[in-house]
Biopython code that builds the backbone (N, CA, C, O; Angstrom):
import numpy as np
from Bio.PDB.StructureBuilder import StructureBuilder

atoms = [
    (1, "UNK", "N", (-25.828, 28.812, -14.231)),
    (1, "UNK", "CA", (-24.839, 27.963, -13.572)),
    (1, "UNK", "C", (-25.306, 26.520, -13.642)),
    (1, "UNK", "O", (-26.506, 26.262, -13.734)),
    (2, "UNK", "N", (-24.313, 25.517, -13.598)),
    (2, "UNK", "CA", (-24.678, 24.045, -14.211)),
    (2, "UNK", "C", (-24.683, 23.815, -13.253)),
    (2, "UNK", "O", (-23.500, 23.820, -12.915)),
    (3, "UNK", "N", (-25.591, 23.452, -12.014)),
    (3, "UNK", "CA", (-25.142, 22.780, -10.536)),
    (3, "UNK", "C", (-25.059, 20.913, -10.709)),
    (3, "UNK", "O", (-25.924, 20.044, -10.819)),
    (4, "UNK", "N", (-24.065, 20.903, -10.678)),
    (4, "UNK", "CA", (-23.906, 19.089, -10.465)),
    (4, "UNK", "C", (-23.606, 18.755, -9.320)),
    (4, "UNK", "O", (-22.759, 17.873, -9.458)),
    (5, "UNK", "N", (-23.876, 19.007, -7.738)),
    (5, "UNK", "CA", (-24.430, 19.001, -6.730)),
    (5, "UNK", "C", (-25.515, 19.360, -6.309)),
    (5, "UNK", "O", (-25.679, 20.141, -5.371)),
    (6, "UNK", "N", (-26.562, 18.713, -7.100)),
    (6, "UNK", "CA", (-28.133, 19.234, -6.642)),
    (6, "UNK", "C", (-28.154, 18.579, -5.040)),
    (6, "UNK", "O", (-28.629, 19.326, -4.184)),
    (7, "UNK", "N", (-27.656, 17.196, -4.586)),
    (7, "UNK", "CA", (-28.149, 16.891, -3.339)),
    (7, "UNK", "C", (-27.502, 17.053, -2.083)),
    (7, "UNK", "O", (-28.123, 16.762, -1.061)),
    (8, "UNK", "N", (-26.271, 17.503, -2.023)),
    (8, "UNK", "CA", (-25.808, 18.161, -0.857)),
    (8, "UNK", "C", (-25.582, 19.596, -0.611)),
    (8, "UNK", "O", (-25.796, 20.085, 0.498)),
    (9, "UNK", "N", (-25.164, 20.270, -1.593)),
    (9, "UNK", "CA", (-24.665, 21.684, -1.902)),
    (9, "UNK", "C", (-23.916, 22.248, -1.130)),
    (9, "UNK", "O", (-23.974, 23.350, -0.586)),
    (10, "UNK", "N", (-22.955, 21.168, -1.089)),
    (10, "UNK", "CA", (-21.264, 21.696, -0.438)),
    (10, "UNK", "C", (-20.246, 22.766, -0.832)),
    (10, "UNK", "O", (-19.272, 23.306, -0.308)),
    (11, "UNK", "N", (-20.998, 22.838, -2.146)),
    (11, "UNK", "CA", (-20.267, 24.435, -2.676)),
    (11, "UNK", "C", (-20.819, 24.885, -3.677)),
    (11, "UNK", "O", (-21.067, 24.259, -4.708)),
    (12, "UNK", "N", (-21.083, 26.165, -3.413)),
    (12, "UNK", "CA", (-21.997, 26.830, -4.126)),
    (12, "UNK", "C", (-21.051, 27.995, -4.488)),
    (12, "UNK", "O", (-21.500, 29.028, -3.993)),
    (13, "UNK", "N", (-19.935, 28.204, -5.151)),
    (13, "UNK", "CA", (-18.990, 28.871, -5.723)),
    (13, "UNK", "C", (-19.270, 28.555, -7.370)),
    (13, "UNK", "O", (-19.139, 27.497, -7.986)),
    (14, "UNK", "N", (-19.855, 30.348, -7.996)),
    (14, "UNK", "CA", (-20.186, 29.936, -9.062)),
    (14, "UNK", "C", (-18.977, 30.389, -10.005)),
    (14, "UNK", "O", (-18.512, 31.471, -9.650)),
    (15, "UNK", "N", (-18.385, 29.848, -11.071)),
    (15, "UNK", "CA", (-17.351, 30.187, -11.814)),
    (15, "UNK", "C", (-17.710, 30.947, -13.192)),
    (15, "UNK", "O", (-18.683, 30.590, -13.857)),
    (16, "UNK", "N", (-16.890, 31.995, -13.579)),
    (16, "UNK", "CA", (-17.124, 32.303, -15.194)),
    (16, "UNK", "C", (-16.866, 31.291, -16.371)),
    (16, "UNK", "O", (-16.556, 30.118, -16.166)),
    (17, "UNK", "N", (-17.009, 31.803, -17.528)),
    (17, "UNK", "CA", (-16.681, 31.318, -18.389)),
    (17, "UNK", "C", (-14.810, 30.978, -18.428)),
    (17, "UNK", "O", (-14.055, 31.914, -18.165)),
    (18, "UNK", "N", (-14.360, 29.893, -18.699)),
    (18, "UNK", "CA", (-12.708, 29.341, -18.776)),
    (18, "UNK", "C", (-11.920, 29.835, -19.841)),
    (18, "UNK", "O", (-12.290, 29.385, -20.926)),
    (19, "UNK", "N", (-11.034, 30.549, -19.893)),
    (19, "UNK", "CA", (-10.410, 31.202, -20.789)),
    (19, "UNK", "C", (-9.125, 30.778, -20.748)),
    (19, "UNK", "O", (-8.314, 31.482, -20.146)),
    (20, "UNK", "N", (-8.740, 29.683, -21.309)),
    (20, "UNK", "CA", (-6.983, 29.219, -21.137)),
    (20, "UNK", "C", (-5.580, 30.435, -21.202)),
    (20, "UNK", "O", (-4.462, 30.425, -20.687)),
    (21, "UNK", "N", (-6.500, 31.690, -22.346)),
    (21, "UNK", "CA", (-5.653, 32.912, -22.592)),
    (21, "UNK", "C", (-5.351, 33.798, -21.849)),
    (21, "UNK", "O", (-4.420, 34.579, -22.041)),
    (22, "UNK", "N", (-6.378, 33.792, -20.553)),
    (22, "UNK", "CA", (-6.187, 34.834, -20.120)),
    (22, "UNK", "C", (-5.488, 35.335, -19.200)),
    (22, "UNK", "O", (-5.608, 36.505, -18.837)),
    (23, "UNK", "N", (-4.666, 34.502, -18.708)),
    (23, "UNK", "CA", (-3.003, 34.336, -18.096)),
    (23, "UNK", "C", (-2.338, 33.652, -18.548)),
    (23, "UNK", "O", (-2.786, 33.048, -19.523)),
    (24, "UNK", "N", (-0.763, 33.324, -18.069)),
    (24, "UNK", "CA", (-0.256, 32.538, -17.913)),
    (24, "UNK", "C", (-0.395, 31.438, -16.891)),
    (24, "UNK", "O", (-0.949, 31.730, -15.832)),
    (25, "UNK", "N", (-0.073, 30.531, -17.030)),
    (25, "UNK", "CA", (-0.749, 29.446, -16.197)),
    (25, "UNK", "C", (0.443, 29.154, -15.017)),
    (25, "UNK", "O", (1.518, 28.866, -15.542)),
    (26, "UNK", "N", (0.463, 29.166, -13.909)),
    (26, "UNK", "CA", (1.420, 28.868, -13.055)),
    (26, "UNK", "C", (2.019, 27.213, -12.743)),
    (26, "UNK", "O", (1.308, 26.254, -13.046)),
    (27, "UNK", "N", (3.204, 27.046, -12.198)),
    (27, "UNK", "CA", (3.903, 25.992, -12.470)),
    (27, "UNK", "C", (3.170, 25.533, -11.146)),
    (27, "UNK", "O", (2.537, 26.215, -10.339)),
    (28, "UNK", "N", (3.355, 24.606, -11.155)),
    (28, "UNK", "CA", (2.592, 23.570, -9.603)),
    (28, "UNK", "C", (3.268, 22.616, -9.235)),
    (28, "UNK", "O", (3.207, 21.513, -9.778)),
    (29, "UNK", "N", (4.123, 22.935, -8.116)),
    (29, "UNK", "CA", (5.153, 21.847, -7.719)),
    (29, "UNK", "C", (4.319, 20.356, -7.500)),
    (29, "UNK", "O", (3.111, 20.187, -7.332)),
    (30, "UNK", "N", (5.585, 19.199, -7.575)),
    (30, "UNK", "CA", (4.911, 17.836, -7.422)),
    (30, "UNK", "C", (3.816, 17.787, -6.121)),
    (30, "UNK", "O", (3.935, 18.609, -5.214)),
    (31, "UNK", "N", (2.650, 16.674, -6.096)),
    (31, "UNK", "CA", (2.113, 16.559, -5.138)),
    (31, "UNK", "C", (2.795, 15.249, -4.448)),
    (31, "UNK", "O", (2.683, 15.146, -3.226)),
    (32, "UNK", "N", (3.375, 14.420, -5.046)),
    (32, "UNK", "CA", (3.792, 12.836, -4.828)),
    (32, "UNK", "C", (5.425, 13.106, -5.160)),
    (32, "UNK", "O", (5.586, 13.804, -6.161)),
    (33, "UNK", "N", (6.255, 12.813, -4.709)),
    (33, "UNK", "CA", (7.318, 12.392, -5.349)),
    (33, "UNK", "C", (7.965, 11.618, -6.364)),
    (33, "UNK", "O", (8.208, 10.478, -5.969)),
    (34, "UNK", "N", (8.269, 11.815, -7.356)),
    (34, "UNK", "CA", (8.396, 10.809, -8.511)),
    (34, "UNK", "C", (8.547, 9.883, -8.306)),
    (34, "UNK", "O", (7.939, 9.198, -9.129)),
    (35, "UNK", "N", (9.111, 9.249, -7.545)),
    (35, "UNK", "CA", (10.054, 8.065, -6.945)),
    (35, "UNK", "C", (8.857, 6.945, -6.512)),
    (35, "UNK", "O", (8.863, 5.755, -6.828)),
    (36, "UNK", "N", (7.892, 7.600, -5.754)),
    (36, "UNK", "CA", (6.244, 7.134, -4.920)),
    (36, "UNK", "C", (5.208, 7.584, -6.259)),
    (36, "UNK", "O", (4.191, 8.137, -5.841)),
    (37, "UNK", "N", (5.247, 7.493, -7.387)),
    (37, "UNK", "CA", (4.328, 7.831, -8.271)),
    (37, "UNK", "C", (4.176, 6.032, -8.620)),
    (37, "UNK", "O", (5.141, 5.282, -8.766)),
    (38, "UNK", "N", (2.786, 5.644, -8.694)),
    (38, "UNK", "CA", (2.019, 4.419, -8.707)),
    (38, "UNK", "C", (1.756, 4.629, -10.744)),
    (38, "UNK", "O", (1.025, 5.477, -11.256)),
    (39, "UNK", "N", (2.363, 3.876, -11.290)),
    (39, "UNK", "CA", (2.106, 4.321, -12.452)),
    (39, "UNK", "C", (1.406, 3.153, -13.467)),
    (39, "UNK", "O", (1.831, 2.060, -13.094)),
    (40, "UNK", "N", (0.666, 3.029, -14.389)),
    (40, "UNK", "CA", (0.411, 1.352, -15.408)),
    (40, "UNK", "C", (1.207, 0.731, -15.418)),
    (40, "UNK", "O", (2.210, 1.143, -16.000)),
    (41, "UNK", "N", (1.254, -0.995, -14.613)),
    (41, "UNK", "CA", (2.434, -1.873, -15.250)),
    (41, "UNK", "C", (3.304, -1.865, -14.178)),
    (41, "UNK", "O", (4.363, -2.466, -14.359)),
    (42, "UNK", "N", (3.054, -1.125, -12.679)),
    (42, "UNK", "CA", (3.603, -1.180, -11.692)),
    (42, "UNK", "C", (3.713, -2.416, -10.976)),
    (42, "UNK", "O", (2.686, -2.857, -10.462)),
    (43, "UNK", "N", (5.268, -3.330, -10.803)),
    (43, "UNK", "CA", (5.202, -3.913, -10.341)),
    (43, "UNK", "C", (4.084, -4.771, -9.371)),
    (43, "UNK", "O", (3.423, -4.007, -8.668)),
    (44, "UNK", "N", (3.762, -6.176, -9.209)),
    (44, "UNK", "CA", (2.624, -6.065, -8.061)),
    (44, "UNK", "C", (1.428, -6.177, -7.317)),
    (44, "UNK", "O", (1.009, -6.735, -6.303)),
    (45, "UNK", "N", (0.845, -5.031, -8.691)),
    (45, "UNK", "CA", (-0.624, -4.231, -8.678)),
    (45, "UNK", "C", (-1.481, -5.528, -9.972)),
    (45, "UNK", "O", (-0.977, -6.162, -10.899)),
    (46, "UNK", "N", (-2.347, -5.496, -9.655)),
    (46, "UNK", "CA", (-3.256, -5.998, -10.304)),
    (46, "UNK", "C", (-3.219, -4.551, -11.416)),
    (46, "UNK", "O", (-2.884, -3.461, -10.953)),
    (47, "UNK", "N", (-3.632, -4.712, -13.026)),
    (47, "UNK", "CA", (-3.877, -3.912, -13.884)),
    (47, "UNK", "C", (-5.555, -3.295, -13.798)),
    (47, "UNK", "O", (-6.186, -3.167, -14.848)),
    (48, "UNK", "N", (-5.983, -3.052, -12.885)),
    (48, "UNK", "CA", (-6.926, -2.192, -12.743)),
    (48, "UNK", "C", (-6.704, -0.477, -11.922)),
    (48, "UNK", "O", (-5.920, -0.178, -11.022)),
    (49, "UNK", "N", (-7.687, 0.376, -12.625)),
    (49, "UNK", "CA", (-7.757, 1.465, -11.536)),
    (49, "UNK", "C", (-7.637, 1.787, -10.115)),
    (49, "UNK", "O", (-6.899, 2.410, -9.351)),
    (50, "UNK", "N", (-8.962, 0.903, -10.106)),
    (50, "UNK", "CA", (-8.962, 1.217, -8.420)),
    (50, "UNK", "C", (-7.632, 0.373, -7.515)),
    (50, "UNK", "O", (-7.224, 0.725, -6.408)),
    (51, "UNK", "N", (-7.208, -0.595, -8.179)),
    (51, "UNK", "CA", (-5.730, -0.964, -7.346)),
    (51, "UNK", "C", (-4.987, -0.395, -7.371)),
    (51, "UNK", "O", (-4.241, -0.388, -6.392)),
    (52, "UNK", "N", (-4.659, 0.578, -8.671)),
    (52, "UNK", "CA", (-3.664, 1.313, -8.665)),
    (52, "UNK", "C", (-3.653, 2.847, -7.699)),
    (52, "UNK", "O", (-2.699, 3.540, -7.346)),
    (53, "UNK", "N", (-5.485, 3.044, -7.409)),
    (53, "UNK", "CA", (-5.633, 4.334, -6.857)),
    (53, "UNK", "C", (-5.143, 3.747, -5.221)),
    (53, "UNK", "O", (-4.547, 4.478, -4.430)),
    (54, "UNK", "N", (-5.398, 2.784, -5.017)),
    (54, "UNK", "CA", (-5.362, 2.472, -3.645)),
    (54, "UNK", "C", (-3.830, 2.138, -3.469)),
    (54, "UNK", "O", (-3.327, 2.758, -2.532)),
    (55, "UNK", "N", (-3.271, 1.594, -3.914)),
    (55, "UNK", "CA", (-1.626, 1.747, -3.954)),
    (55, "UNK", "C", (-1.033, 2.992, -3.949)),
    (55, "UNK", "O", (-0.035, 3.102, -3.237)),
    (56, "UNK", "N", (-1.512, 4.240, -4.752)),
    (56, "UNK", "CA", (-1.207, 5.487, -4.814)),
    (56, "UNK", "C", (-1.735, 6.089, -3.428)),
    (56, "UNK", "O", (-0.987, 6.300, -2.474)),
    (57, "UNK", "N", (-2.337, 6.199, -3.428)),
    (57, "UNK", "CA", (-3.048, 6.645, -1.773)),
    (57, "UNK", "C", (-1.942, 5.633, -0.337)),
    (57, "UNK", "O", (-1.664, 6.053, 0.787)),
    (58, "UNK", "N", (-1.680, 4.723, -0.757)),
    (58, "UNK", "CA", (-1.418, 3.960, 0.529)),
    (58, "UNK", "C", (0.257, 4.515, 0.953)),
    (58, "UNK", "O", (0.819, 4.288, 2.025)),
    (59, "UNK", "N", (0.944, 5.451, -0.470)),
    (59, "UNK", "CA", (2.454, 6.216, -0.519)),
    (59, "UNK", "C", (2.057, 7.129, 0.365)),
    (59, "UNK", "O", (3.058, 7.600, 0.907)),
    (60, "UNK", "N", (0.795, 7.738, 0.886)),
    (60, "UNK", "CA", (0.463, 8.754, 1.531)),
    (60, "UNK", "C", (0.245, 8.579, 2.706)),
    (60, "UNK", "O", (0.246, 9.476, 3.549)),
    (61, "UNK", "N", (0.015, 7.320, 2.928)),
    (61, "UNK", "CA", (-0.261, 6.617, 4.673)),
    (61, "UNK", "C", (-2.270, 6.557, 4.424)),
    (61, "UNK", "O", (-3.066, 6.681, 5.354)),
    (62, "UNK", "N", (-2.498, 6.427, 3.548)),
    (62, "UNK", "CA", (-3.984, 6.561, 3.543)),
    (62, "UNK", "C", (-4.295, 5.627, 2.872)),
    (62, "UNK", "O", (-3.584, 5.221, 1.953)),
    (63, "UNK", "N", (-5.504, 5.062, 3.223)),
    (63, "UNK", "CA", (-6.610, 3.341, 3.050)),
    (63, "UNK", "C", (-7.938, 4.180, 2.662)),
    (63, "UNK", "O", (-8.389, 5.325, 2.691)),
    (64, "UNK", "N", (-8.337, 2.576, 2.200)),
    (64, "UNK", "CA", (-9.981, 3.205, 1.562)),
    (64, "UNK", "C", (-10.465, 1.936, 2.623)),
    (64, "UNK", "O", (-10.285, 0.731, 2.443)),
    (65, "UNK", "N", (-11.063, 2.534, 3.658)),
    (65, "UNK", "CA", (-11.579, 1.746, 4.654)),
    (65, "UNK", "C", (-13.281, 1.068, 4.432)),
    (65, "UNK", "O", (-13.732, 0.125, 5.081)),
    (66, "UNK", "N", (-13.824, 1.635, 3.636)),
    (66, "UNK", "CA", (-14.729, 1.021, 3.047)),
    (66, "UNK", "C", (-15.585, 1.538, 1.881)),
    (66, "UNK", "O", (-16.432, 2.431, 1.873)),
    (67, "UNK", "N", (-14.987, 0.465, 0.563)),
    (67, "UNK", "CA", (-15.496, 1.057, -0.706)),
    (67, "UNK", "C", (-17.141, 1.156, -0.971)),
    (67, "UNK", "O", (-17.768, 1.684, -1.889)),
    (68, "UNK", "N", (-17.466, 0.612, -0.086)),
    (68, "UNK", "CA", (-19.095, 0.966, -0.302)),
    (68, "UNK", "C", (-19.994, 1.699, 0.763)),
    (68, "UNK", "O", (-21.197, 1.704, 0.502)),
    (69, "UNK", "N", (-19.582, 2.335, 1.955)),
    (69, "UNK", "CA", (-19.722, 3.177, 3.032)),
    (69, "UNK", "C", (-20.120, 4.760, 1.859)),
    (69, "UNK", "O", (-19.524, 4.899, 0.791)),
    (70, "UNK", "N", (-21.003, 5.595, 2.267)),
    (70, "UNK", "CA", (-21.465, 6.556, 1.895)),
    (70, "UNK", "C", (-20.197, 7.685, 2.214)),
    (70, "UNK", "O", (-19.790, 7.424, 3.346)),
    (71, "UNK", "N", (-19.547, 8.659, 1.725)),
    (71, "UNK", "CA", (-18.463, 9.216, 2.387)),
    (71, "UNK", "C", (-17.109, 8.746, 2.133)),
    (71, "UNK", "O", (-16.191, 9.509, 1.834)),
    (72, "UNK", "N", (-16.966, 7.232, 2.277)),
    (72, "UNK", "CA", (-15.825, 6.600, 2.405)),
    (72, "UNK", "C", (-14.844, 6.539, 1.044)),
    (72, "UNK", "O", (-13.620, 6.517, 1.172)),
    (73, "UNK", "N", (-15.575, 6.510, -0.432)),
    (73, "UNK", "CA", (-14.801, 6.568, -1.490)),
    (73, "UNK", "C", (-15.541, 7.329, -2.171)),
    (73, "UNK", "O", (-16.727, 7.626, -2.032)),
    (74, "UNK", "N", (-14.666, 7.678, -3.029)),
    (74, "UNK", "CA", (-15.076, 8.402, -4.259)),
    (74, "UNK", "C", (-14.868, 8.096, -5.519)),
    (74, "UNK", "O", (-13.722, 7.718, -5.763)),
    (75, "UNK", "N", (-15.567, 8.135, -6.351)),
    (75, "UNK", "CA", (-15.412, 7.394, -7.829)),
    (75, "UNK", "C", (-15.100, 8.696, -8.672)),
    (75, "UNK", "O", (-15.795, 9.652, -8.326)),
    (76, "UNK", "N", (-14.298, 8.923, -9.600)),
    (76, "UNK", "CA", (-14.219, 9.690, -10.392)),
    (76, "UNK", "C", (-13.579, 9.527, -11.695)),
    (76, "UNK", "O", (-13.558, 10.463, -12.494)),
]
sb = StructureBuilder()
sb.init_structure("model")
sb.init_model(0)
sb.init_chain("A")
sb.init_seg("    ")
for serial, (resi, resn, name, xyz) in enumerate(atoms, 1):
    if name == "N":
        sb.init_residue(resn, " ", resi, " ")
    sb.init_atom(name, np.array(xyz, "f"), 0.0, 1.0, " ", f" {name:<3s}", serial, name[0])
structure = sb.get_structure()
């Protein structure tokens, strides 16, 4: 198992090997509404990521209260 949480180990759920074949894949209703989707070139927004993540988050009623607080953001 590849652990890429060596320093907290918030989940220790180990997975098999990924097989795209071996179902069908289920449909997954919207999480955002199209209408509230923050997209490139959005009116507004400065042309960076993180403005656009924080504009997308803010359709949800949610802030990044401090980008450098341990906990507080996440980079991905």
């Amino acid at each position: 198992m590849n652990n890429n949480n060596s320093l907290c180990s918030y989940d220790s759920t180990s997975y098999g090997d990924f097989n795209p074949q071996q179902e069908s894949w289920p449909a997954i209703s919207n999480i955002i509404a199209v209408s509230d989707f923050i997209g490139f070139g959005f009116s507004g927004i400065p042309r960076n990521c993180m403005d656009y993540a924080k504009a997308q988050i803010a359709k949800k009623g949610y802030q990044i209260s401090n980008y450098f607080d341990v906990g507080q953001t996440f980079n991905l």
